[in-house]
Each structure stands twice: as C-alpha cells, then as structure tokens.
C-alpha positions as CSV (number, residue, x, y, z in Angstrom):
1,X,46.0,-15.4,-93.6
2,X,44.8,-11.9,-93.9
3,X,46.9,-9.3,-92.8
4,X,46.1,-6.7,-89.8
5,X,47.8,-3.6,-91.7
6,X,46.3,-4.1,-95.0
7,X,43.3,-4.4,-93.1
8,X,43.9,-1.5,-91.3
9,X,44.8,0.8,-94.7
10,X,41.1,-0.3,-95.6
11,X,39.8,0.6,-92.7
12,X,41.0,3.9,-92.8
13,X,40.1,4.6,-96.4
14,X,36.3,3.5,-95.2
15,X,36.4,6.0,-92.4
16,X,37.8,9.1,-94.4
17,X,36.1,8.1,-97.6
18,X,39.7,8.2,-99.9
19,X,43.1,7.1,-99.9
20,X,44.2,10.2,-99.4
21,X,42.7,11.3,-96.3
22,X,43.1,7.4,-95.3
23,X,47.1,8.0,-95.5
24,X,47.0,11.3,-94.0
25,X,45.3,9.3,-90.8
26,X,47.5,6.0,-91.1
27,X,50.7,8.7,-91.7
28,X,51.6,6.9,-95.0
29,X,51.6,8.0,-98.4
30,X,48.9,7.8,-100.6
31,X,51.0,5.4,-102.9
32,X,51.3,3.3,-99.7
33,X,47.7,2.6,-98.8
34,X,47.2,1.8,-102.1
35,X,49.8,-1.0,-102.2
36,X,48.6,-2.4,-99.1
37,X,44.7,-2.4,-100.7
38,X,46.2,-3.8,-103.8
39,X,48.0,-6.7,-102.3
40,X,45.2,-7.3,-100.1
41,X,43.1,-7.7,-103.2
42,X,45.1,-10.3,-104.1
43,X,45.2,-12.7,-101.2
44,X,41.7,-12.4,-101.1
45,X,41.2,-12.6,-104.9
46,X,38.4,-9.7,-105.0
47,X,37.8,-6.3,-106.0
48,X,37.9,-4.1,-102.7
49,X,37.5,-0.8,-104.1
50,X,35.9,0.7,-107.2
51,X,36.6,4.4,-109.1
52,X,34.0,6.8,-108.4
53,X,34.6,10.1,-109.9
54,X,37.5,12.1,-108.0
55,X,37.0,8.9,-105.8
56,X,36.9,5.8,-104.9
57,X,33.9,3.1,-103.7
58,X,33.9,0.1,-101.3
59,X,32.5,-2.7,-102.8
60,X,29.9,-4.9,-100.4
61,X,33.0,-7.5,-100.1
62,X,35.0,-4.2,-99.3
63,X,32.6,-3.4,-96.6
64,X,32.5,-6.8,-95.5
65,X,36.4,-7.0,-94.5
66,X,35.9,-3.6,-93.0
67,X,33.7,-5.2,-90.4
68,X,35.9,-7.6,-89.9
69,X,38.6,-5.1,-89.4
70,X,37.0,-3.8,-87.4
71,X,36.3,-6.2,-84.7
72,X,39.9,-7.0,-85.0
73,X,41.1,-3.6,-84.1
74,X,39.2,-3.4,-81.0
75,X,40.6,-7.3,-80.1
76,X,44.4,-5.7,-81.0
77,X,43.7,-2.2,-79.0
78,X,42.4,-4.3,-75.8
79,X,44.9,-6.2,-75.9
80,X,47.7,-3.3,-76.0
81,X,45.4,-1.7,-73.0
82,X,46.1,-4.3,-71.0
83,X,50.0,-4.5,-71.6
84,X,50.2,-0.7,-70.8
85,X,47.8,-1.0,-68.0
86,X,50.1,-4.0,-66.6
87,X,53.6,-1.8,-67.1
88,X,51.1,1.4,-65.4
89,X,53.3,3.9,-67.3
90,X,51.9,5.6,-70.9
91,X,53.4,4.3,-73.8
92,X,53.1,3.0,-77.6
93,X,51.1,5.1,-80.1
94,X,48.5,7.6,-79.1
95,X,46.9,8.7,-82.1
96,X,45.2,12.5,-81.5
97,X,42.8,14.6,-83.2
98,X,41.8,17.8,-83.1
99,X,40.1,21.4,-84.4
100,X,42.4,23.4,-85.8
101,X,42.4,26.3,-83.4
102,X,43.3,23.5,-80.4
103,X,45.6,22.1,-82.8
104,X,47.5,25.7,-82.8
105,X,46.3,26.6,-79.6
106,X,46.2,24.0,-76.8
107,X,47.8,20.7,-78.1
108,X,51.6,22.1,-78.7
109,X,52.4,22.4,-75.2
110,X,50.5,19.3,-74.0
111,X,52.8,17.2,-77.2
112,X,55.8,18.8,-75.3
113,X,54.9,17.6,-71.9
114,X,53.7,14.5,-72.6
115,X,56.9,14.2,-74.6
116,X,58.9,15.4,-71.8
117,X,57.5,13.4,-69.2
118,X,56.6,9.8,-70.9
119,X,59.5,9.2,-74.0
120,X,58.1,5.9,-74.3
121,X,54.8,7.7,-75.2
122,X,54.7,8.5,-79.1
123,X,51.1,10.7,-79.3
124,X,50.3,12.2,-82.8
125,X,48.3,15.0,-83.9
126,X,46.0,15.2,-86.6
127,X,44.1,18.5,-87.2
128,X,40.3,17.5,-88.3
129,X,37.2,19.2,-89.0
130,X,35.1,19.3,-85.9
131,X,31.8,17.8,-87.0
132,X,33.7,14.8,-87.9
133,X,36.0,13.9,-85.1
134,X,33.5,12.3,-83.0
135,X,32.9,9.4,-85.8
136,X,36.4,9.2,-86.6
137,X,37.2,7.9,-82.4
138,X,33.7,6.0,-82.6
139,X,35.3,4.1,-85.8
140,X,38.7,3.8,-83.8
141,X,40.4,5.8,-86.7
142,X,41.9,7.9,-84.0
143,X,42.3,7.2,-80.2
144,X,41.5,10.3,-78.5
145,X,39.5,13.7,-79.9
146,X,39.4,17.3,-79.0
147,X,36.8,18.8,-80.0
148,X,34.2,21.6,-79.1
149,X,30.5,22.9,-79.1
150,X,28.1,25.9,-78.5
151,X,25.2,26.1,-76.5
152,X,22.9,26.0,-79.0
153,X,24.4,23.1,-80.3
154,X,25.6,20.1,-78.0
155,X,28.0,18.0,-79.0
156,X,26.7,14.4,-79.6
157,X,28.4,11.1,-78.4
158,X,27.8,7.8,-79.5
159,X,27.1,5.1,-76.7
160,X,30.5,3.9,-76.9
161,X,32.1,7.2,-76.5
162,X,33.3,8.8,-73.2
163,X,33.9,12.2,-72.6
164,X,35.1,15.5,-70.0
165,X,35.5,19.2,-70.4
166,X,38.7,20.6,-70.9
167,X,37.6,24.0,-70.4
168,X,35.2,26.9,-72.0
169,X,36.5,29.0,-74.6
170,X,35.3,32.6,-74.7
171,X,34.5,34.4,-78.2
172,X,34.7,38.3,-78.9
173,X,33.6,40.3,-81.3
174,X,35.9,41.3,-84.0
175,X,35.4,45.1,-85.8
176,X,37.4,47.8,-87.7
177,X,39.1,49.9,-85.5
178,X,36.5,53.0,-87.4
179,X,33.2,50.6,-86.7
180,X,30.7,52.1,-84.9
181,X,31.2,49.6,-82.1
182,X,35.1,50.2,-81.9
183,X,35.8,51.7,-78.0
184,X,32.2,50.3,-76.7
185,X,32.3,48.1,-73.2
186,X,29.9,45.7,-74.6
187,X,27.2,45.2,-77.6
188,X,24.5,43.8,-77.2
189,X,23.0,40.8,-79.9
190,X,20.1,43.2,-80.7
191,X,22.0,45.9,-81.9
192,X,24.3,43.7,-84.6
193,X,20.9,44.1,-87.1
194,X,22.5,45.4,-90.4
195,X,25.9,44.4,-90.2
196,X,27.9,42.3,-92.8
197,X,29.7,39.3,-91.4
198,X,32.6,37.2,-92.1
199,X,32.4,33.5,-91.3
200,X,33.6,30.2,-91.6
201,X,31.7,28.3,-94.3
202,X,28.0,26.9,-93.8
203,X,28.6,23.0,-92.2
204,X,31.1,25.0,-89.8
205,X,29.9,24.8,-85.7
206,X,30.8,28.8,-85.8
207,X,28.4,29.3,-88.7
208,X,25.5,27.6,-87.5
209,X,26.2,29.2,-84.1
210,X,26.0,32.4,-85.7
211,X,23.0,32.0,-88.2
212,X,20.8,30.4,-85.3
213,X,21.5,33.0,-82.6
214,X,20.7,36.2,-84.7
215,X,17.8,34.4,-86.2
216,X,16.7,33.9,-83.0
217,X,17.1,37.4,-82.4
218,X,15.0,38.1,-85.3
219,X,17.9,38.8,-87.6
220,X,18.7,37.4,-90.9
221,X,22.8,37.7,-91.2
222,X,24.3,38.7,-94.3
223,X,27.5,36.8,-94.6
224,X,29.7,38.3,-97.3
225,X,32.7,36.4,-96.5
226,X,33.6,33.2,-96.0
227,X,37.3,31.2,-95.1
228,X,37.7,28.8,-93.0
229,X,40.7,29.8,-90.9
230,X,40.7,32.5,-88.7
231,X,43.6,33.9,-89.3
232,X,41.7,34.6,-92.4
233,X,38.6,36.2,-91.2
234,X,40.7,38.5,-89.2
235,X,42.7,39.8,-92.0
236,X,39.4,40.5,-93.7
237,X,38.2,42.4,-90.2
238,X,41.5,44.2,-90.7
239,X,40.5,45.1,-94.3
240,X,37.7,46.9,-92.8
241,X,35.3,44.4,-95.2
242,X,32.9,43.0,-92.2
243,X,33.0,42.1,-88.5
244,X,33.5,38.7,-86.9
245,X,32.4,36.2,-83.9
246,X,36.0,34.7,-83.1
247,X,36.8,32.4,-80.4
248,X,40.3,33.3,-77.9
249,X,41.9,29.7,-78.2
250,X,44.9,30.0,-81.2
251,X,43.4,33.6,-81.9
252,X,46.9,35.0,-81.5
253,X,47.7,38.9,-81.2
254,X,45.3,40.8,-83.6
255,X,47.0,43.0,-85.9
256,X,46.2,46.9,-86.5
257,X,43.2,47.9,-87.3
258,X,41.4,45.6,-85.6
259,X,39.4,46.1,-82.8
260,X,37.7,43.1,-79.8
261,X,34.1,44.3,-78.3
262,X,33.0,41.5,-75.9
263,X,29.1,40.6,-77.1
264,X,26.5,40.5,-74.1
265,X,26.0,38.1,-73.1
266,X,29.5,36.8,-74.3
267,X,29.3,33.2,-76.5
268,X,31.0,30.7,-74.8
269,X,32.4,27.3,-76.9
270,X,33.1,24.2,-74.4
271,X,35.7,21.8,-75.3
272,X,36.0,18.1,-74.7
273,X,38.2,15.0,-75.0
274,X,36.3,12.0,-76.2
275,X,37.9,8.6,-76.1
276,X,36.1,5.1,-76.4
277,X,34.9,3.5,-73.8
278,X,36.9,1.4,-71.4
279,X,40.3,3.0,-73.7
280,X,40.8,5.1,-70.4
281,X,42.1,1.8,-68.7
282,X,45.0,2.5,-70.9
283,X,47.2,5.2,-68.9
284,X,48.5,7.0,-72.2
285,X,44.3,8.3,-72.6
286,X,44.0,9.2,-68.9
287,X,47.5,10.4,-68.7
288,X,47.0,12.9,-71.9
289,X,43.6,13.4,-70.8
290,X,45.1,15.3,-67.7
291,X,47.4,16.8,-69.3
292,X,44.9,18.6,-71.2
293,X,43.1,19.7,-68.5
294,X,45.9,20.9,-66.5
295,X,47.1,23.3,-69.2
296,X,44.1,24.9,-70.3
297,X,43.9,27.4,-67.2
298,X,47.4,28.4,-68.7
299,X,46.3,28.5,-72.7
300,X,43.1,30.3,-72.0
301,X,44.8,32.7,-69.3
302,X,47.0,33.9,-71.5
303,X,44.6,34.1,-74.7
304,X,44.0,37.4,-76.3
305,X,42.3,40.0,-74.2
C-alpha cells in the first residue's frame, strides 16, 4: 500500500521543482524528503526522480504518482473540512503563504491572534515569491495565499481558486534627501524622465509595474540597481545611488537621508487571500481570512507616512 506522506514529499518536490524547496514547504529537511522519495521508490520498485544538473527530474512514472497524489490530497483535505466544519471551531494545520513584505508586515500580528484566539489552530507561514503563490494553492502545496497586484497587471486565478481583497497598499516615491524632488508635494510621472532607478529584479510585479508605466509615459527607465528586498533598495536611496517606487506595507521607518514624495497619481498595489474552492467551508480559511481583513486598517494606518 502506498503511503500518503511519501506521496506527499513527491508532491511537493513536483510543485517547487527540488527537494529543497519541497522540504522548506513540507517543513522537513532536505535529507528527509529524500528518504521518504527513496523508500517510496522501493515499494513501488521504480525510479521517481532523475539528476538534472543542480537538480533533479520527475520521471513520467514520477509524474504519474503525482497525479495520483494528487487526487488523494484533495480526498484527505475534504475530508478534514468536514471534521472541522462539524466541531465549527478552526483547528489542525493551516499552511500560509505569503510575499515577503506581508510576511513582515501584515501576517505577524494576524499569527498572534489567530494563535491567541484558536490554540487548537496551528497556521504556518511561508514567505514566497508572488508570481508563484497562486500555483502553489492551485496545486494544494499551501492552503491559503497572500498575495498582491498592480493595475496594470491583475492578478490571475485559476478556476478553482477563490479570492477577496484585504486592502490597497499605497507606494511612495523614495529620493535622497539633496534630489531635486526632495521637499516637493507631489511629482508627477512625466517629470521622472532621466532618472536612475533602483528595483527589484526583472520577473518582480514592482519591476514590470515600473518598466510598463514609464514606457507608457514614453520613458525608457534606466535601472542601475537591482535587490530584491527593500530594505535593500532603500539603503541604496540612502546612499544617494538612485530613487525608488516602494510600497508602505513592511516599509518600516526610513533612515537618514532618505526622503518620501508621493507620485501623482499615487500607485496603488491590491492585496488578496486566495484559497481553493469550497476550502472556505473549513472555518480555520474563513476564520484567518477575517482575520486578515480586520487588521489591515491597523497595519496600513500605521505604515510609514
């Protein structure tokens, strides 16, 4: 008889593409996952995955199982639904992820409430890149996503995703407290022609959101740095080596020598929780799902002005 959490380890390493990242998701180690994959090998007396470089493949028996898997997880997680939904109070394992600035920004005091409030709850946080969240709760990797887009950009959902705003997140520009903007009210996008930016790296929701709107202005950026947190782009602001586009949420204080100019009109990011569909039955996804939306009026009030 195959077993659920070997299956589950190969799930995972099919969603996040290595064991690594599979163990980082599953909250084992590395060496873990691979024993699970390795004795599942064995009771199934095949090859499951294959080196690939740095990496590893799935073979088509690999990705066989994971189909499988797959169709077993969603049996497993309706059938926990519908024991939670029967005791009506949120409980087992919530599994959440989220961009990094909700991560530092919005999530710790919506852990310690849920904490506070439901012990028999036991949510954890996973800090992903924001492009691919949406597959990962698609997949059922994770149960519940934050994530976030621009206008320019929407944020897509598969058919068998749900989602609901949280809240908008407002962005300001970042200069040098000598820039020629430092002091001003407001800037308009016309006027930014010229100036060298720092960014997150191209794939980034910010750096598409940046190259599409001043192209659309008729402006070509030039990007002369690149990290992707934003703690680091704001010690380069500080370093007086560019300006930068950075949203409020997990901003924190900016140090000296930086300077915030709102940017008319001002970009705005929305952010979402995406579950799958029906998972809301389960009271630990609608109870966290309020939860979120009742502190961000609090997290965004007291952002960085």
């Amino acid at each position: 008889m195959l077993d659920l959490q070997r299956l589950r380890a190969l799930h995972a390493v099919s969603v996040h593409g290595t064991v690594g990242a599979a163990a980082s998701a599953l909250g084992y180690t590395s060496s873990a996952v691979s024993q699970q994959i390795a004795k599942l090998e064995r009771e199934t007396r095949t090859v499951l995955l294959e080196r690939e470089g740095r990496g590893v493949r799935l073979t088509d028996e690999a990705h066989q199982l994971v189909r499988a898997a797959r169709e077993l997880i969603a049996i497993v997680e309706r059938a926990e639904t519908e024991l939670e939904e029967r005791r009506g109070e949120p409980s087992g394992r919530l599994t959440v992820a989220a961009f990094a600035s909700a991560a530092r920004g919005l999530m710790p005091p919506v852990l310690a409430d849920l904490a506070r409030r439901h012990p028999a709850l036991d949510a954890r946080l996973t800090e992903v890149d924001p492009h691919l969240s949406v597959d990962l709760v698609a997949k059922g990797a994770v149960d519940l996503v934050v994530a976030h887009d621009w206008d320019i950009a929407p944020l897509p959902a598969p058919a068998n995703v749900e989602q609901t705003v949280i809240g908008d997140d407002l962005c300001d520009l970042l200069v040098p407290q000598d820039h020629r903007f430092a002091g001003r009210t407001g800037v308009r996008r016309d006027e930014l022609a010229g100036e060298r930016w720092i960014c997150q790296p191209p794939g980034r929701v910010c750096h598409e959101w940046l190259v599409r709107t001043l192209r659309a202005a008729g402006q070509e950026p030039e990007i002369v740095h690149m990290a992707d947190e934003n703690p680091t782009l704001v010690a380069l602001v500080a370093a007086g080596l560019g300006i930068a586009l950075i949203p409020r949420l997990g901003r924190g204080p900016l140090p000296a020598g930086v300077v915030e100019v709102p940017l008319d009109p001002m970009p705005v990011r929305r952010l979402y929780a995406l579950w799958r569909t029906g998972a809301a039955r389960r009271p630990a996804i609608a109870e966290t799902v309020r939860t979120l939306v009742a502190h961000w009026p609090d997290v965004s009030a007291h952002g960085p002005r």
